[in-house]
N, C-alpha and C positions, 0 to 999 in steps of 0.2 A: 504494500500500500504506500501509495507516495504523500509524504507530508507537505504541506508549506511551510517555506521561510518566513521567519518574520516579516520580513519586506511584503512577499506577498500578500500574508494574513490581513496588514495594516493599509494596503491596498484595494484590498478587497472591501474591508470596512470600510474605509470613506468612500468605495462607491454607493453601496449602499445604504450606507446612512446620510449620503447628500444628494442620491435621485431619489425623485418621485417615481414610483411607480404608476403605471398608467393602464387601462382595462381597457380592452377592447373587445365588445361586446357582440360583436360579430362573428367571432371564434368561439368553438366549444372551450368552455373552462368552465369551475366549478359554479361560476355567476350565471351560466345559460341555464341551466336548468332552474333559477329563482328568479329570471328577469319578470315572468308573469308574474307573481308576486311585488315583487316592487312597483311593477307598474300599477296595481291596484292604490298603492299609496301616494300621499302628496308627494310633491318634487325633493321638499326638504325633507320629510324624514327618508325617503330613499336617498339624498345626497348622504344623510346621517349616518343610515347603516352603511351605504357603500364605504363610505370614509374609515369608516369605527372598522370595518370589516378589513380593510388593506391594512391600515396601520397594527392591528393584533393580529394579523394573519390568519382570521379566522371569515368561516361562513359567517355570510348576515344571518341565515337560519338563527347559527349560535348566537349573535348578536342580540336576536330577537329572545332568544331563548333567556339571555341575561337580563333583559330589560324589564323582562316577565317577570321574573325570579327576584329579580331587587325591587319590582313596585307589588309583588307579593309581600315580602319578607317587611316594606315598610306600613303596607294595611293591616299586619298580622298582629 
């Protein structure tokens, strides 16, 4: 298994922690199968989960699944 050098490690890092990442919704990826769903919602809260979703690296599904979960847990 080939490791990285420092150099590269810290290269790698600042790319990705100084690009945006960008979705393109036209290709199969994990957001095509949820686009029907967002689109049910306003613009902003679909801006909200898409955002929330790239930056955790997670599904808006699970996005949705938290928002549920912490406006449960503060009726409760």
């Amino acid at each position: 298994m080939a490791y990285m050098t420092e150099e590269e490690a810290d290269a790698l890092d600042e790319e990705l922690t100084k690009t945006t990442p960008k979705v393109d919704f036209s290709k199969p990826d994990i957001f095509l199968n949820q686009r029907e769903f967002l689109n049910l919602l306003n613009p902003t809260a679909a801006d909200y989960i898409i955002t929330r979703a790239l930056a955790t690296h997670q599904t808006p599904a699970k996005i949705v699944n938290e928002l549920v979960e912490q406006r449960i847990a503060v009726t409760a």
